[in-house]
N, C-alpha and C positions, 0 to 999 in steps of 0.2 A: 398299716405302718408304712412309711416313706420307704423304708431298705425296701419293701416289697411291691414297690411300684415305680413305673416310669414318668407319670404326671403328675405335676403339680396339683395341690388342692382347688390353685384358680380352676385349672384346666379340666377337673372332676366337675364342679361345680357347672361352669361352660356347657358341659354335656349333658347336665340332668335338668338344668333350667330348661330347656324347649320340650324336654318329655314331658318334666309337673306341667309344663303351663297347659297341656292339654287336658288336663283334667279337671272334667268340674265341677264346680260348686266349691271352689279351694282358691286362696292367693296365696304364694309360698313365698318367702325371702331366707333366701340363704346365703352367708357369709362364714368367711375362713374365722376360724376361732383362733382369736389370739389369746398370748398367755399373759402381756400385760398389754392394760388397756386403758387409755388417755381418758380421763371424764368420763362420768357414772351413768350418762345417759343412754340408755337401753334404745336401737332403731332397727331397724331394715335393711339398712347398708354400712360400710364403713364408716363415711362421711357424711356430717350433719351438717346443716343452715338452717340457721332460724329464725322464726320471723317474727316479730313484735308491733302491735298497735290498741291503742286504749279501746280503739272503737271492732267490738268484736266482729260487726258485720263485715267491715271495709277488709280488716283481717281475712276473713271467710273465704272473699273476693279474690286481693290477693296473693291469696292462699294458692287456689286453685290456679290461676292465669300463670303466674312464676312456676308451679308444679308443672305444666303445660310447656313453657318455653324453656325449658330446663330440659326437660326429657327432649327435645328435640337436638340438643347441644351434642355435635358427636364428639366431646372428650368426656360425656358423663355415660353414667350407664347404669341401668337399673334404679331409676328416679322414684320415688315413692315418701310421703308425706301421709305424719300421725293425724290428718285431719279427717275424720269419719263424721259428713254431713248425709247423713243417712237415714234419722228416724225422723218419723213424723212426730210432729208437735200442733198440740191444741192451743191456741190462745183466747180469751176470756176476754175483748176488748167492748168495757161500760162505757153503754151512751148518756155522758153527766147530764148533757140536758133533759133528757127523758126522766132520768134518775134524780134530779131536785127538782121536776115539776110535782112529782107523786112524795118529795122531800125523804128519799130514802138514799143516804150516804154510802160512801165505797165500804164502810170498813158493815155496814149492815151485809151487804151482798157475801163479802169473806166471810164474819158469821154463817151465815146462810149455806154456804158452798164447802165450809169447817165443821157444819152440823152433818152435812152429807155425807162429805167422802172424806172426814178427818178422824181421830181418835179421840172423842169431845166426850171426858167423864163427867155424867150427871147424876148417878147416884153410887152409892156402896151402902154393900147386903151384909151384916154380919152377923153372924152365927155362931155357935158356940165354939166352934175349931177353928174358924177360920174368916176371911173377910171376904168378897167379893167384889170387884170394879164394875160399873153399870157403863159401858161405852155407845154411844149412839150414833147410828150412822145409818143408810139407806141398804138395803136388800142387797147383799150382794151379785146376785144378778144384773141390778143396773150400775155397778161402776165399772163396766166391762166397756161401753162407747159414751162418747160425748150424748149420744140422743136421751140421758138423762138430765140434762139439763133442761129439757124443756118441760120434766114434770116439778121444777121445784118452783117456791113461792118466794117471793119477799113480803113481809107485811109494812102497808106505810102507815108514819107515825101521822099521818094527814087525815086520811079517811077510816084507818083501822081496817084494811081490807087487804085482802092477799092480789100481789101483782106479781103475775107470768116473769118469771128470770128472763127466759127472751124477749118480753118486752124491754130489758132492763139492759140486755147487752146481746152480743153476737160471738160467735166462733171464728176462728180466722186458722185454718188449717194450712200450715208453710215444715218444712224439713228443717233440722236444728241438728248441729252435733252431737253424738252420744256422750263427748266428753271435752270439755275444755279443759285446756293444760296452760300453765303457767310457769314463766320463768320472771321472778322477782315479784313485782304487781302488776306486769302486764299481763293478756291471755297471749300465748304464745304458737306457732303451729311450726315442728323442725319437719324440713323438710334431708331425705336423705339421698346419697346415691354413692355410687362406686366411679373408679373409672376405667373408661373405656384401654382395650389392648393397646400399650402403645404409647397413653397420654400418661402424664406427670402431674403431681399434685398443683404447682404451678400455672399448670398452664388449665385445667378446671377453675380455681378461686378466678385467675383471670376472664373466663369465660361468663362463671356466673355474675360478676360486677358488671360485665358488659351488657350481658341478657337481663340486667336491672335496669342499666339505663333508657336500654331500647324499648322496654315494656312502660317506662315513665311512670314506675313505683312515686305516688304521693310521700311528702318530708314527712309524715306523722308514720308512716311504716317503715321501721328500722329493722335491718336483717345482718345478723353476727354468725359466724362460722364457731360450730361447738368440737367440743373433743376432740381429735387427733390432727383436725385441719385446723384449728384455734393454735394450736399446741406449735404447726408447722409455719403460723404466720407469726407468731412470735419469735419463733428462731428464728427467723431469715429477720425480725425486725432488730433484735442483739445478736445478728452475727457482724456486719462491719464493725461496729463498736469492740468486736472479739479479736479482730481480726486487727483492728488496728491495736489496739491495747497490749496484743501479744509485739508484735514491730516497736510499739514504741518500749517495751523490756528491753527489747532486744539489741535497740542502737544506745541504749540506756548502758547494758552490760558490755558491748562490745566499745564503748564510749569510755568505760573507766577501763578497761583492760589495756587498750591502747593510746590510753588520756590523750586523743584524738578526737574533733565534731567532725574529721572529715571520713578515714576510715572505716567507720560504721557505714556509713552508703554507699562504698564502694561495696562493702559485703551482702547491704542488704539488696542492691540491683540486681542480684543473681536470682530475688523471689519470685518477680513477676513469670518469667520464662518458667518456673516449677508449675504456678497457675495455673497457665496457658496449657501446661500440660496435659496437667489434670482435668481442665475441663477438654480439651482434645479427646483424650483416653476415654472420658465418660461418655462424649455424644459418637465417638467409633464404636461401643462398645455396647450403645441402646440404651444406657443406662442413665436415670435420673441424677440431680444434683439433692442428694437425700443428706438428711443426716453425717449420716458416715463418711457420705464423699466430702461435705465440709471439714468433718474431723480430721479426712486423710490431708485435706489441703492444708489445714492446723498443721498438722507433722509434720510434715514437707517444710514449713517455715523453719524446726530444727535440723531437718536431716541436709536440707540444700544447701545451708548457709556454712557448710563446713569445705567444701570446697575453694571457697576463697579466702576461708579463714586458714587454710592450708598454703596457699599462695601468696596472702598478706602479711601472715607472719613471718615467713622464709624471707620476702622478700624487703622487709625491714629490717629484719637481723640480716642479710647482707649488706643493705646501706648501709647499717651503722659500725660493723665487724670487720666487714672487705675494702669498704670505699664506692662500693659500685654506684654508678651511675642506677635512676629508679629505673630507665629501657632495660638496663642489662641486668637488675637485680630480679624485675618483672619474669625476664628472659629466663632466667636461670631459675626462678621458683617456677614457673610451669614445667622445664626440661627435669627436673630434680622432682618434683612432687607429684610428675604424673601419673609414677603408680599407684605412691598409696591413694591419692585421691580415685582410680580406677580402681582398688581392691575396698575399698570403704563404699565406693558407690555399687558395686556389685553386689556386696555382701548384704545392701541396703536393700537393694533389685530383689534377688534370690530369697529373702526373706519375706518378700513383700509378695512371690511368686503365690505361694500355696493361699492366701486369701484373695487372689486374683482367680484363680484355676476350681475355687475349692467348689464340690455339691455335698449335696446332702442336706438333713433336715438342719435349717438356721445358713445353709450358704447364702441366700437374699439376703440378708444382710451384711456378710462381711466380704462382700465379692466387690460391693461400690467402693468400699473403703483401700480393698489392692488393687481396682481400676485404678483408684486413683493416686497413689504413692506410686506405681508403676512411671501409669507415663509422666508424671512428674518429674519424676528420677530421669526418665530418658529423655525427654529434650534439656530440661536444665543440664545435663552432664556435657550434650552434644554442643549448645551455647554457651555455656558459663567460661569454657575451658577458652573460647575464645574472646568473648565481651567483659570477664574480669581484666584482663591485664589493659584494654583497650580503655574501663573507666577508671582503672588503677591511675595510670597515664595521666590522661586527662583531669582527675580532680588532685593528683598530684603539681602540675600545671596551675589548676586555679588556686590552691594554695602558697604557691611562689608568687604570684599574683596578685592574691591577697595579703601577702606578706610586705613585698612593695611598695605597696599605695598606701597599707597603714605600719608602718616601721614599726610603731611604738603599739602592738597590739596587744592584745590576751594571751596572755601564757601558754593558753592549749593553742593557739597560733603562730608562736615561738617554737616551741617543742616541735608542731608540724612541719614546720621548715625546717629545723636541723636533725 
């Protein structure tokens, strides 16, 4: 159990892989057991790549070369591929010309070689109780090597004479897979690996595209990323699309509340500096850009944007209640709402603390997600307090501006000016 130890499962594992590896006659792969688990395909490592081509030999090839330059890549680690070219294989390759000089056709020989070593019923016994199957086939002693092939015959339809099998064809003994695997209708070979101390899922898939180009993989072999790395390239490929979608809600909502186009970006220029934050906090901290550190920078787009919605609001109900100029309305919503906006960001901080700090069994996961609301919180807080009032200002400004050059504008451009 986790309460009862100091290292991690990586860190177990680490230890015992250079003891198994000395022992022989054994390949051992060992990986952390998760409790949920991306795509049904069963490997050696956490992460799969897999390779696809019609033509199973070229496959075979580079099978093996990519399994090769992979393992040498130090962001991966523990490279290993479902390809087991291992057993010997007999091939049967008939010489036609020989074979229609004596006029005796392929499918005679497969007869021939179906009488031998196949389960070819030629008669049934039956008896009072029961039936019997008559199967015919050669001594079981000789289907134990190919050197039975050179006691069998073929008869030709020419002369009526039995001709030696090896006159009729050859053996061609080569190494073949024990198993082809398939993903769709091509044959397929996933290759797997983990990564190395240190690296990021990122920065492997980049590695492996590289180490494809470099090895000058042929157009007819196709290689796709399965389970949990499939899983990770598609989030990164709808997260912008998430990311923006959530901003445009959000100048959407801040847009009717203040029936303003221009106040909404003053509020929302306080997000980038949360960002920045967050990824700050993540790469001080060793920590990858995972999942959850996405989701915390998600958060962050609600938790930051209240700070100058705290400033913006004040300092429009003073325009409009006091007279004040927008410098001094600005002025006075920061001098007046710097607490609560410090006791709302703290509260935000402190609560964000314990999944920042947390161990225990399941802390790798919720440790990336209070890296990264942390520093979020702390440089947005330390900038906003002073770059809101400065674009407040400013797009307060192009709005007067814009108000001028077109008198006769849009109502929510009327309304921004007085």
């Amino acid at each position: 159990p986790f309460a009862q130890r100091k290292d991690s499962a990586a860190q177990v594992l680490n230890r015992l892989k250079p003891q198994l590896a000395k022992v022989m006659g054994i390949s051992l792969s060992m990986q952390v057991r998760q409790d949920i688990q991306v795509g049904g395909r069963i490997s050696a490592a956490q992460y799969q790549y897999t390779l696809q081509d019609p033509n199973i030999n070229e496959l075979n090839h580079w099978a093996g070369v990519l399994t090769a330059r992979l393992s040498k890549l130090p962001q991966l680690a523990d490279v290993t591929s479902d390809q087991q070219a291992a057993a010997t294989s007999a091939t049967l390759v008939i010489d036609r010309s020989t074979a229609s000089r004596f006029g005796i056709t392929a499918q005679a020989i497969d007869d021939t070689l179906y009488d031998a070593f196949g389960q070819r019923q030629i008669a049934t016994l039956f008896t009072q109780l029961n039936q019997y199957h008559v199967v015919e086939e050669v001594d079981p002693r000789f289907q134990l090597t190919t050197d039975a092939l050179a006691h069998l015959y073929v008869r030709s339809p020419l002369t009526n004479e039995l001709v030696p099998l090896n006159t009729l064809a050859r053996i061609e003994n080569n190494v073949s897979p024990i198993s082809i695997n398939h993903q769709g209708l091509f044959p397929a070979v996933t290759i797997s690996f983990n990564l190395a101390p240190g690296q990021s899922l990122g920065n492997a898939v980049t590695a492996i595209h590289q180490a494809e180009l470099a090895a000058g993989r042929p157009d007819s072999l196709t290689g796709s990323f399965q389970g949990t790395a499939q899983a990770f390239q598609a989030s990164l490929a709808s997260e912008p699309y998430l990311i923006a979608a959530a901003l445009v809600v959000v100048y959407l909502i801040l847009g009717i509340l203040y029936e303003s186009a221009i106040h909404p970006l003053t509020i929302i220029s306080t997000l980038p500096s949360a960002g920045v934050g967050a990824l700050l906090a993540l790469m001080l901290c060793g920590q990858d850009l995972s999942i959850m550190g996405m989701i915390g920078i998600i958060l962050l787009i609600g938790i930051v944007k209240k700070n100058a919605i705290m400033m913006i609001d004040f300092a429009l109900v003073a325009e409009r209640e006091q007279g004040l100029s927008p410098r001094e309305a600005i002025r006075q919503a920061c001098v007046l709402r710097f607490r609560p906006i410090m006791m709302t960001t703290l509260a935000a901080l402190f609560g964000a603390l314990p999944l920042a700090l947390g161990h225990g069994a399941g802390a790798e996961l919720r440790v990336p997600l209070g890296i990264a609301i942390v520093g979020g919180l702390i440089v947005s807080q330390m900038l906003t307090l002073f770059t809101t009032p400065v674009v407040h200002l400013w797009f307060d400004r192009l709005s007067h501006w814009l108000a001028d050059r077109h008198p006769t504008g849009s109502v929510i451009e009327q309304q921004t000016v007085s």
